[in-house]
C-alpha positions, 0 to 999 in steps of 0.5 A: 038334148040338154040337161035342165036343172029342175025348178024344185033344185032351183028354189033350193039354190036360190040364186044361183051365185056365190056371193061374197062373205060380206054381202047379205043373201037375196030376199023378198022385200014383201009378201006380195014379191015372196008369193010372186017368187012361190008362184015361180019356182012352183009352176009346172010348164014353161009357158006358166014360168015365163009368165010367173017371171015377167010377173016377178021383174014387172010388179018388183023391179027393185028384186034380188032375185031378178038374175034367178027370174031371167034364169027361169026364162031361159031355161022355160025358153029351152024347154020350149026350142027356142034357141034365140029366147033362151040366149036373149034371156040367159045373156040377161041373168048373167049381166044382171049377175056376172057370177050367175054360173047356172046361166053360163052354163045353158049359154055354153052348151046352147051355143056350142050345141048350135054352132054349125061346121060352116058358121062364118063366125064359128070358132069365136062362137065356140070360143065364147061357149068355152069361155061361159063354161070355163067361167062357171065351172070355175065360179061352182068349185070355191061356190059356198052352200047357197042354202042353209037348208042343202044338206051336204050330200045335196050341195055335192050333187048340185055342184056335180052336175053343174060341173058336169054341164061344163064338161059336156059343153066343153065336149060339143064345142071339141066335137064341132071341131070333129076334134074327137079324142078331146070331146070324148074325154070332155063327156067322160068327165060328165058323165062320171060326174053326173051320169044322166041319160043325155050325157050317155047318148051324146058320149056314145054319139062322139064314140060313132063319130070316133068311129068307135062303135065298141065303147058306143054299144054298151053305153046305149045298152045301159041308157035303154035299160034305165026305167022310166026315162022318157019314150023320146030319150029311150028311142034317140039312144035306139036310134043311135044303137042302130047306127053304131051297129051297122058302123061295127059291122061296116068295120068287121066286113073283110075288104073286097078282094083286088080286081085281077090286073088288066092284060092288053091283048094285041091284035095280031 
């Protein structure tokens, strides 16, 4: 479960980058590359956007949008599970653009979400996936307003939850380390800053894995009872309300009284 940025913010946003003071904005070079760039940002499934992409890298090689196309890709790669694309395409936004911090950000949480606790490789996955996040969020606190267009309110929100993708991957590469207490003050900080429904579940996801089913209820409690979320994420917050239920009634059950000692009775 990972937060997508929505393509109706990403064609508000642009490219996606804090670009220099001297260094001119992206823009279409033509009619024809603008309506590519349109038919981009304005498809409706991933499959749609991928092909709108390619479209857009093919037809106009010379684009200043080919980092936000690679971007696109990712995140309609991450939309369909598919881990391996959604890195190949996200690794070529950010080489494309070193400061394409929206990228870094799917990187750092796919990587530190997919890091497994026997992983020959896993602390220096893990250590990538902070780096990405570190990275980004350090690039979305001094970025400038990418859109004349965004109003204040909607740059703060933007970069809110940019922030908040940082923390949360933060959070996962914490709890791959079962360092519980770290992870858990990670998703906080996501979840104050941009509270969504999937940042709730995987904060009362560490909270069971804490052991801490109290804080786990109440925040599960709250995801169920949002309207109109959707039926996979309302049954994923169920599903793990019922396992923080048996975990607290494990925990308050009395301990099973001592067995007598054993009285070696000899034979006369």
């Amino acid at each position: 479960m990972l937060r997508i940025l929505t393509i109706p913010m990403l064609a508000l946003c642009g490219a996606l980058t804090a670009l220099p003071a001297d260094q001119k904005p992206p823009a279409p070079k033509s009619q024809g590359e603008l309506d590519a760039l349109r038919q981009m940002l304005g498809a409706q499934d991933p499959d749609a956007r991928i092909k709108a992409a390619e479209n857009l890298l093919t037809k106009y090689a010379d684009t200043d949008y080919k980092a936000l196309a690679f971007y696109v890709e990712a995140t309609a790669y991450q939309q369909k599970n598919d881990y391996d694309k959604m890195i190949v395409y996200a690794e070529q936004a950010v080489k494309t653009d070193p400061k394409q911090y929206a990228a870094m950000l799917i990187l750092a949480t796919g990587i530190a979400q997919r890091t497994r606790e026997f992983d020959l490789d896993r602390e220096e996955k893990l250590t990538r996936a902070e780096k990405y996040a570190k990275d980004a969020m350090e690039l979305v606190k001094e970025a400038p307003k990418p859109n004349p267009q965004l109003s204040d309110a909607q740059w703060t929100d933007a970069k809110n939850d940019y922030l908040a993708q940082g923390h949360e991957a933060l959070g996962y590469a914490a709890r791959a380390r079962k360092n519980y207490d770290a992870a858990i003050a990670e998703l906080k900080q996501a979840v104050d800053l941009s509270p969504t429904p999937v940042s709730m579940i995987q904060l009362a996801v560490t909270d069971d894995q804490a052991k801490k089913p109290d804080d786990a209820i109440p925040l599960l409690e709250k995801v169920m009872a949002m309207p109109d979320i959707p039926a996979s994420i309302k049954q994923y917050a169920q599903a793990e309300k019922v396992r923080a239920t048996q975990l607290k009634a494990a925990s308050t059950q009395p301990a099973p009284a001592a067995a007598p000692p054993q009285v070696e009775i000899k034979k006369q």
